[in-house]
N, C-alpha and C positions, 0 to 999 in steps of 0.2 A: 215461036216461043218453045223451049227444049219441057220436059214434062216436068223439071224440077223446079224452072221456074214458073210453069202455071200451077203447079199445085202450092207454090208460097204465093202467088196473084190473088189464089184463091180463099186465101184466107182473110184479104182486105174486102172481100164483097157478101153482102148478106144472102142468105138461103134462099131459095125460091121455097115460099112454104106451101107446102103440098100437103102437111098433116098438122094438125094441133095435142096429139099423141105428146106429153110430156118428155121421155123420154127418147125420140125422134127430134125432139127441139134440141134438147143437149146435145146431140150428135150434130146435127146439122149446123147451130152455133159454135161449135166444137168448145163445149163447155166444161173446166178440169173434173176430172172426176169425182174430187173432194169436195168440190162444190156445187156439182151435180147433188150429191147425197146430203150434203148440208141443208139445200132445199128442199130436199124428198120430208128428211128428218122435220124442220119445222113445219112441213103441210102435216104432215103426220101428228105433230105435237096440237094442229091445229083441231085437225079433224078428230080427236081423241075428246078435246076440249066443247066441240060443238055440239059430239054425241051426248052428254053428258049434260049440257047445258038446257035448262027448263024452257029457255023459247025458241023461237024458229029465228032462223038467222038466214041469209042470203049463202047456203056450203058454197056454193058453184065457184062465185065467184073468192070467195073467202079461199078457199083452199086454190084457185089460179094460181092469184095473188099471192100465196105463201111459196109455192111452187116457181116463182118468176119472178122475185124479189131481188135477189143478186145475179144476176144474169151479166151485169155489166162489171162485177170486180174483179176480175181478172187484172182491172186496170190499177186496182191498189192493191192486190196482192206479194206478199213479199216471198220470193221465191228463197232466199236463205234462211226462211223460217220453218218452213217445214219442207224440206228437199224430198224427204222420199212422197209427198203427195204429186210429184212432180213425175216419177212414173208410170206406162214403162216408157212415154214420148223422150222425156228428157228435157232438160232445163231451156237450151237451144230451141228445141220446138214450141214450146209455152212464151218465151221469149218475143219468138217470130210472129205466134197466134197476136199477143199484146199491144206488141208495133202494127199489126195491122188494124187491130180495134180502134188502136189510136189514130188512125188514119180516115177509120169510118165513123168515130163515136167521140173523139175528143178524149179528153183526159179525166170527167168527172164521172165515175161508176156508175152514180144515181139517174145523170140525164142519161147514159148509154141503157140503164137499165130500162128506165122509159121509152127510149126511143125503139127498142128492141120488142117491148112492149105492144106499141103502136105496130111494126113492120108484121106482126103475128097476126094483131086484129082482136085485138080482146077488149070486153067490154069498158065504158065507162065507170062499171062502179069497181071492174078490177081495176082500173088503173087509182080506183084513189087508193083502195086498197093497199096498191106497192108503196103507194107515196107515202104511208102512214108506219110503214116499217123503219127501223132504225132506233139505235140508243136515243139518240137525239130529240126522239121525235115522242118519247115515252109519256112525259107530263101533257104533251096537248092531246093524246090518246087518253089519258087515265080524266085530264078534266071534260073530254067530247062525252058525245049520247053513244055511240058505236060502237056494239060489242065485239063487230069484224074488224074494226082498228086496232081497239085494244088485243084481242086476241091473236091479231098478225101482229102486232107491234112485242107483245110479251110471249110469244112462240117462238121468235126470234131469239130473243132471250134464253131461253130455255135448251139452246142447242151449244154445242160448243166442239172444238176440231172435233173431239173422240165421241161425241154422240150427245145424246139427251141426258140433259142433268139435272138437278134442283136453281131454281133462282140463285139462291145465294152463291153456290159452285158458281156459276156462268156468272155472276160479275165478280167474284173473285179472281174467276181467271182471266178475265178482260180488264180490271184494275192493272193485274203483272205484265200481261204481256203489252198494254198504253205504257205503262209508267215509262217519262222519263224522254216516247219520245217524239220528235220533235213535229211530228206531221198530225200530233194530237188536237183534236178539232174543236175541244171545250176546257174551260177551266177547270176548275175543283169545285166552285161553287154552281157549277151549271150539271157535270157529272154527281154528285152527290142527289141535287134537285131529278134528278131521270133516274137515279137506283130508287129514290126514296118514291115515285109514280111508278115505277113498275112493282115493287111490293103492293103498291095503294092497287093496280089494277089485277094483280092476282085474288087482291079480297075481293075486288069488285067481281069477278069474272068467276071465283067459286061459292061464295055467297048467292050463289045462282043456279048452282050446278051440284047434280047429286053426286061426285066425285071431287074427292081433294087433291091439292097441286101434287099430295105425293102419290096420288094413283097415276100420274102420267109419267111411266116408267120407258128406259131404254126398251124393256121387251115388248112393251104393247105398243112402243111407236115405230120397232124394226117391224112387225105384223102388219099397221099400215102402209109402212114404205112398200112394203113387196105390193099390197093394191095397189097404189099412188102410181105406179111406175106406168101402170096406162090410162093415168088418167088423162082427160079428152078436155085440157084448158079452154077456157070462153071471155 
C-alpha cells in the first residue's frame, strides 16, 4: 500500500486511544475544526452554568458529555453551507474523512456519536448525558428531575456557528437555516413544543442559580474554552 493510500485507509479505522485529553480526541477522531469549538463552546456554556448553580451536580461527567456530544456529525454536515469552515484540509479531504465514517459508524450521527462514545470508555452516566442533547430531546429534559440533562440539553442551545448567544438568537437561527428543508426531522407542532421546553428549562435552571441566562456571555465562555481544551473526559 503506497502512503497515500494508507493514510486515506486510515481514516476508516478508529484511534487507538492512548489519552482522554479532550483535545487529543479531536485530533485523533479527526474532528473539523468548527466543530471541535462548537463543543469546547457548549462545555463552556455548561460549566459557567454549573458554577453558578446552588447545588452539586455530577461537573465531570456533565461537562464530558457536553464535550463529546457531536462527535459523530460530520455525517450530517453540509459542507456548501459553510465552506470556509472547511479549511485549510479542504472540501475533498472532509469528504474522504465522511466516506470513511460512514464505513465505520453508519449514516446516523447520534449512534456514531455513541458509539464513538463507548470506543473512548466514558462513564455510564456520561453516556446518558450525550443522549439527552438535541432540539429534539428539549421537552423530555425540561419535564425529567436532571439538572445535567437539562443543562447539556439547553447549552446546546445556547451556541450557534459564530459562538455563544442568547436562546432566543439560537433558535431564530436554526428556525432559517431548517426552514424549508427537506431532511427536517419534526414538524411545526413538535418544533414549537421543544422551543417553548427550552425557555421552560432556562427558568428552571436559573431560578436556581445566582446568575442570569444573560450572564453567560461569549467572553466568559471563550475564558472557559481555553481551560476545557485539557480537560481529561470520563
Amino acid at each position: 500500500m503506497n502512503a497515500a493510500a494508507r493514510k486515506k485507509d486510515d481514516r476508516a479505522h478508529p484511534p487507538t486511544i492512548m489519552s482522554k485529553v479532550i483535545t487529543e480526541l479531536y485530533d485523533n477522531y479527526k474532528i473539523m475544526p468548527q466543530l471541535a469549538m462548537h463543543q469546547l463552546r457548549v462545555a463552556a456554556v455548561a460549566y459557567a452554568i454549573e458554577q453558578a448553580l446552588f447545588e452539586p451536580l455530577h461537573e465531570e461527567e456533565l461537562i464530558s458529555a457536553c464535550l463529546l456530544h457531536d462527535m459523530g456529525n460530520i455525517l450530517k454536515f453540509d459542507f456548501a453551507v459553510f465552506p470556509e469552515y472547511l479549511e485549510p484540509q479542504g472540501r475533498a479531504y472532509w469528504e474522504e474523512v465522511r466516506e470513511a465514517w460512514k464505513k465505520r459508524y453508519g449514516t446516523d450521527e447520534h449512534a456514531a456519536t455513541l458509539a464513538i462514545a463507548r470506543e473512548i470508555g466514558v462513564s455510564g452516566r456520561t453516556m446518558e448525558y450525550i443522549d439527552a442533547v438535541g432540539f429534539s430531546k428539549a421537552a423530555a429534559a425540561a419535564r425529567g428531575d436532571s439538572f445535567e440533562k437539562k443543562i447539556a440539553c439547553y447549552a446546546d442551545q445556547r451556541v450557534a456557528p459564530q459562538g455563544v448567544v442568547s436562546l432566543d438568537e439560537r433558535l431564530e437561527e436554526g428556525f432559517r437555516r431548517y426552514a424549508g428543508r427537506e431532511d427536517r426531522k419534526e414538524d411545526d407542532e413538535a418544533i414549537a413544543a421543544n422551543a417553548a421546553a427550552l425557555k421552560e428549562i432556562e427558568r428552571q435552571i436559573f431560578s436556581r442559580a445566582s446568575d442570569t441566562a444573560e450572564s453567560i456571555t461569549p467572553t466568559l465562555c471563550e475564558h472557559h474554552v481555553a481551560a476545557l481544551k485539557k480537560y481529561h473526559v470520563v
